[in-house]
C-alpha positions as CSV (number, residue, x, y, z in Angstrom):
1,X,-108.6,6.7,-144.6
2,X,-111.0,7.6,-141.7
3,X,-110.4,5.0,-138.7
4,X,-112.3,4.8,-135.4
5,X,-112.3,3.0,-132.0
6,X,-114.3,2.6,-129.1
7,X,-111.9,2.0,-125.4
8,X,-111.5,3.1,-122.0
9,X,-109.4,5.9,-120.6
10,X,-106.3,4.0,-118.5
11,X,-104.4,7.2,-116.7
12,X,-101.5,9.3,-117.4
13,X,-97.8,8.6,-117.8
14,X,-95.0,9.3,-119.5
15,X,-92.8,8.2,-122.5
16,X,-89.2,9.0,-123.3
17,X,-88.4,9.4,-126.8
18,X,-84.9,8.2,-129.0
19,X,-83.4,12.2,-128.0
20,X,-84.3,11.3,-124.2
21,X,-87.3,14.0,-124.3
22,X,-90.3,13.2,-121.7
23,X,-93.6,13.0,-123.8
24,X,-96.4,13.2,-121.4
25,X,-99.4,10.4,-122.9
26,X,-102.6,9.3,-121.8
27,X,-102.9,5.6,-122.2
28,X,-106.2,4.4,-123.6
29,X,-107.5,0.5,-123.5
30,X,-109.2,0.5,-127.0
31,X,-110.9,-2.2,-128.5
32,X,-111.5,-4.9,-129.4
33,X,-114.8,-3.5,-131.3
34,X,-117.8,-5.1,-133.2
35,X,-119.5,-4.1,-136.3
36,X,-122.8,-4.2,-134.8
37,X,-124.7,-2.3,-138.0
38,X,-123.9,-0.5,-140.9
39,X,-126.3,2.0,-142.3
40,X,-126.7,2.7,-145.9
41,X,-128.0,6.0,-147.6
42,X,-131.0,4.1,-149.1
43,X,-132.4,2.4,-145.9
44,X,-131.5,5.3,-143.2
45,X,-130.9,8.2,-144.9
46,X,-126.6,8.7,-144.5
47,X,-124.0,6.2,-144.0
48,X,-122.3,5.1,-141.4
49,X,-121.0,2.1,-139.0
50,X,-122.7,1.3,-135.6
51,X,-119.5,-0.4,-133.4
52,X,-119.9,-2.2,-130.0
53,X,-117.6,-2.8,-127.1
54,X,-117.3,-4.1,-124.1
55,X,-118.9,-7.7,-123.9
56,X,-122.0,-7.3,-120.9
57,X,-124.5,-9.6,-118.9
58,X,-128.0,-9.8,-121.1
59,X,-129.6,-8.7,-117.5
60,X,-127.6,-5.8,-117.8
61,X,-129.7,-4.4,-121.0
62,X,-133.3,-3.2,-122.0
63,X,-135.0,-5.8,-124.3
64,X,-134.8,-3.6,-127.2
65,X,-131.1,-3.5,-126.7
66,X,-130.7,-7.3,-126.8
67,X,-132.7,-7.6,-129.6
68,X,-130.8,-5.4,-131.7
69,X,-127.5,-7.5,-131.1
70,X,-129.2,-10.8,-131.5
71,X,-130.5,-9.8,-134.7
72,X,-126.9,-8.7,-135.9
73,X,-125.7,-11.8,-134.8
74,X,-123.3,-10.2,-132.1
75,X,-122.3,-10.7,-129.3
76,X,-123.7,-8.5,-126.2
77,X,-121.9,-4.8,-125.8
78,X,-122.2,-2.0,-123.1
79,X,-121.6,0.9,-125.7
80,X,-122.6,1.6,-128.8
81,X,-121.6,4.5,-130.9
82,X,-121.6,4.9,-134.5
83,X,-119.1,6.4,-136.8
84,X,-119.2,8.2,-140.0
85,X,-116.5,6.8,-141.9
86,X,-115.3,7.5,-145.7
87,X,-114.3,3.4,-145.8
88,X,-117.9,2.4,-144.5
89,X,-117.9,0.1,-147.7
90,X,-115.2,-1.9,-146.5
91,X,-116.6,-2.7,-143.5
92,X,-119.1,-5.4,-142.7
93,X,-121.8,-7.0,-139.5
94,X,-119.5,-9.4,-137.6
95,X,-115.9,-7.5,-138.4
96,X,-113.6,-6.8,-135.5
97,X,-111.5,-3.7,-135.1
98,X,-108.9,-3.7,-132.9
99,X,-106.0,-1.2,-131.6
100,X,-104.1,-1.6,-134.7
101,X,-105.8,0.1,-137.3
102,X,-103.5,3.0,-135.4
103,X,-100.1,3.3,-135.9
104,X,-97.6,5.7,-134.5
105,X,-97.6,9.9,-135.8
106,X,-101.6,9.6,-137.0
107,X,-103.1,12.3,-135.6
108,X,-106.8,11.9,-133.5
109,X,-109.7,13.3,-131.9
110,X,-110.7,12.1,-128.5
111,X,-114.3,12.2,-127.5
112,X,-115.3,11.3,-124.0
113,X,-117.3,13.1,-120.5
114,X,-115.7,15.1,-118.3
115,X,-115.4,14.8,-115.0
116,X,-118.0,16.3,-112.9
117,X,-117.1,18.8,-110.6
118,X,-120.9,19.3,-109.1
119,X,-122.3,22.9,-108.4
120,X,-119.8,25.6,-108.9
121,X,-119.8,29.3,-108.0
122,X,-118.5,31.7,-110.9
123,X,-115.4,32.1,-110.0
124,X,-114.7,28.0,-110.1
125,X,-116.9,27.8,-113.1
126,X,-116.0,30.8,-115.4
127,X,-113.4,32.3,-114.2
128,X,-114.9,35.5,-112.7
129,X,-113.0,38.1,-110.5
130,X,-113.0,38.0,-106.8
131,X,-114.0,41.0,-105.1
132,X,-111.7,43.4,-103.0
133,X,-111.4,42.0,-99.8
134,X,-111.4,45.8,-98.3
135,X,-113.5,47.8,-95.3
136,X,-117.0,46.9,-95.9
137,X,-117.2,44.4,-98.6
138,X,-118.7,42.2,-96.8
139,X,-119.4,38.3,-96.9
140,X,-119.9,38.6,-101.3
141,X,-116.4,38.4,-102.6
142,X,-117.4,35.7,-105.2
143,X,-120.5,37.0,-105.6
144,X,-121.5,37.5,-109.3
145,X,-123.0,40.7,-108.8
146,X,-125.6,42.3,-111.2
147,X,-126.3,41.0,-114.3
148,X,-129.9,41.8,-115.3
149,X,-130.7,44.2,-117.7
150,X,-133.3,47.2,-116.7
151,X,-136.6,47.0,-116.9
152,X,-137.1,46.1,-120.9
153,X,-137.2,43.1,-120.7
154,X,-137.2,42.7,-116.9
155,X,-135.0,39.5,-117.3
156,X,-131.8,37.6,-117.3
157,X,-130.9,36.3,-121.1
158,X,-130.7,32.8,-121.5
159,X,-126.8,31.8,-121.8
160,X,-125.8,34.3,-119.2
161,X,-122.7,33.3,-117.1
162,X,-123.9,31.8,-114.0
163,X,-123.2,29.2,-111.1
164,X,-124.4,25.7,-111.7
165,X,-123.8,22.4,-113.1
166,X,-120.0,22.1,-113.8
167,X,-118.6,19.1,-115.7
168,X,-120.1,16.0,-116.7
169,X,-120.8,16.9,-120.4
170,X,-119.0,16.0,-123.9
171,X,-116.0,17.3,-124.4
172,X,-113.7,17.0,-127.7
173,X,-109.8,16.9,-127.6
174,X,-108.6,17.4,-131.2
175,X,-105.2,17.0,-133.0
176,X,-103.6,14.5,-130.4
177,X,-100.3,12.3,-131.9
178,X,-100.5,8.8,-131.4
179,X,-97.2,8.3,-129.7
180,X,-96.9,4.3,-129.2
181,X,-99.7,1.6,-130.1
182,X,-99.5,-1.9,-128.0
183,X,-100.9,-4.4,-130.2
184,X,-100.2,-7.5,-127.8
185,X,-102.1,-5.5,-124.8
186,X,-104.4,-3.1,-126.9
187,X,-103.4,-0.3,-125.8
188,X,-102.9,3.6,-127.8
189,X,-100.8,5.8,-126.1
190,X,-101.7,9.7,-127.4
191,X,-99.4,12.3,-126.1
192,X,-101.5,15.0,-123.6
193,X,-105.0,14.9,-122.0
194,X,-108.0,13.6,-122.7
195,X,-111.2,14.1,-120.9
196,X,-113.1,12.0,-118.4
197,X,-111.8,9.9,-115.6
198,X,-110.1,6.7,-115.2
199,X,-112.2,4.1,-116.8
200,X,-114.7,6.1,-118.9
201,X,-115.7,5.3,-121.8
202,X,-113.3,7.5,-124.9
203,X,-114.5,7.3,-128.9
204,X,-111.2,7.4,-130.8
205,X,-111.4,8.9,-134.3
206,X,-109.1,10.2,-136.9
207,X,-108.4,14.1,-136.5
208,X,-110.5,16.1,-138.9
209,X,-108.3,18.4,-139.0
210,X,-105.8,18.3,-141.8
211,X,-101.8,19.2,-141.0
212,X,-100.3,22.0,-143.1
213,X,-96.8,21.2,-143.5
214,X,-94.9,24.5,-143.6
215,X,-93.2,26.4,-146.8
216,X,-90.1,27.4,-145.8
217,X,-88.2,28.8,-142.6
218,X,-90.8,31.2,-140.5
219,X,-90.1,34.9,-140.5
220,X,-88.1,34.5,-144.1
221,X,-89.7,35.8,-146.9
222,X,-89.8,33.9,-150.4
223,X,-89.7,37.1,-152.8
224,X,-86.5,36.6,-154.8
225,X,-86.5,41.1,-154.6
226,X,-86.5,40.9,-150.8
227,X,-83.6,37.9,-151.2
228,X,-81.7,39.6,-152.6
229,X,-81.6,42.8,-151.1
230,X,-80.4,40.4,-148.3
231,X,-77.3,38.8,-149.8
232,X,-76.4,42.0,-151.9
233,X,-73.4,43.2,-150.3
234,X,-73.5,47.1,-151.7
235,X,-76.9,47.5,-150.2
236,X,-76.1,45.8,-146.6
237,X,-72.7,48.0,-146.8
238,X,-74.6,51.3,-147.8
239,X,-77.2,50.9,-144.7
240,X,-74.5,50.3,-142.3
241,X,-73.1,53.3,-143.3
């Protein structure tokens, strides 16, 4: 089942499990969130669940905005995101969802906006080379140098690495363990990083990627021939010869 969760980014810490093992986790204030609208296939053309969080000041929102929650009968909220979510049917206007539709070992994907970093050379912002810093290289070290083709088509190609804008745009962390959930303070602790800075807004989903649990012991092969040519004892003696 496909679960999802609106909540703010806390900071970093750490978590020490039974074998005394330091799990590094970000600690995310999720919840609690408001159906705000569900959409069906036959009115909006797919399915899916509209949530709200975080209650706000009617000043604070565009009349359009405030009519949208009045008419679902909710209360006001800052965000609102909507899911796609195979167990739409199950959810209705008015329901709360709160931290503990997670539990410990689920596995999630963690939407939010990095942190802007403002205008960035190419060596910050792709990683390019720095010049030798020899006789007569002059004030360009981290210079881009040339990058435009010759005179068909007399132009730099859209894309092309350059300096500019760095940060500040979506970013996706998938496959993160949900190490500890707090239901008392509503809190998910996921073990690594997640993106954006303290306080900013993090959409919380279930990972959709799928675990493949492992056959058998890596580097051994499962042909019963190559098995036994390992245990035979008369060809391990005659290769040692």
């Amino acid at each position: 089942m496909e679960k999802a969760i609106i909540g703010k980014k806390v900071g970093m810490s750490q978590i020490f499990d039974e074998a005394g093992k330091v799990i590094p986790v970000t600690v995310i204030q999720a919840g609690p969130c408001t159906v705000v609208q569900k959409k069906t296939e036959d009115k909006d053309g797919y399915n899916a669940v509209q949530l709200g969080y975080e209650d706000v000041a009617e000043k604070r929102l565009s009349k359009p905005e405030v009519g949208h929650l009045k008419k679902a009968g909710s209360d006001l909220k800052r965000v609102l995101r909507e899911f796609d979510l195979d167990n739409y049917e199950e959810l209705n206007v008015g329901d709360v969802i709160t931290c503990d539709v997670f539990a410990a070992g689920d596995r999630v994907d963690v939407t939010g906006i990095s942190k802007g970093k403002g205008y960035a050379g190419v060596v910050k912002r792709h990683g390019f080379h720095v010049q030798k810093v020899t006789h007569g290289g002059g004030p360009i070290h981290r210079h881009p140098g040339s990058s435009g083709p010759a005179t068909d088509p007399s132009r730099v190609f859209k894309g092309t690495k350059k300096a500019g804008h760095m940060g500040a745009e979506q970013v996706t962390v998938q496959n993160l363990d949900v190490v500890q959930v707090d239901e008392e303070l509503g809190l998910i602790a996921v073990c690594g990083a997640i993106p954006g800075p303290k306080g900013g807004v993090v959409l919380v989903k279930s990972s959709v990627k799928k675990l493949i649990e492992k056959k058998g012991e890596a580097g051994v092969s499962s042909n019963p021939q190559k098995a036994s040519a390992r245990i035979n004892p008369q060809k391990a003696s005659a290769r040692n010869k």
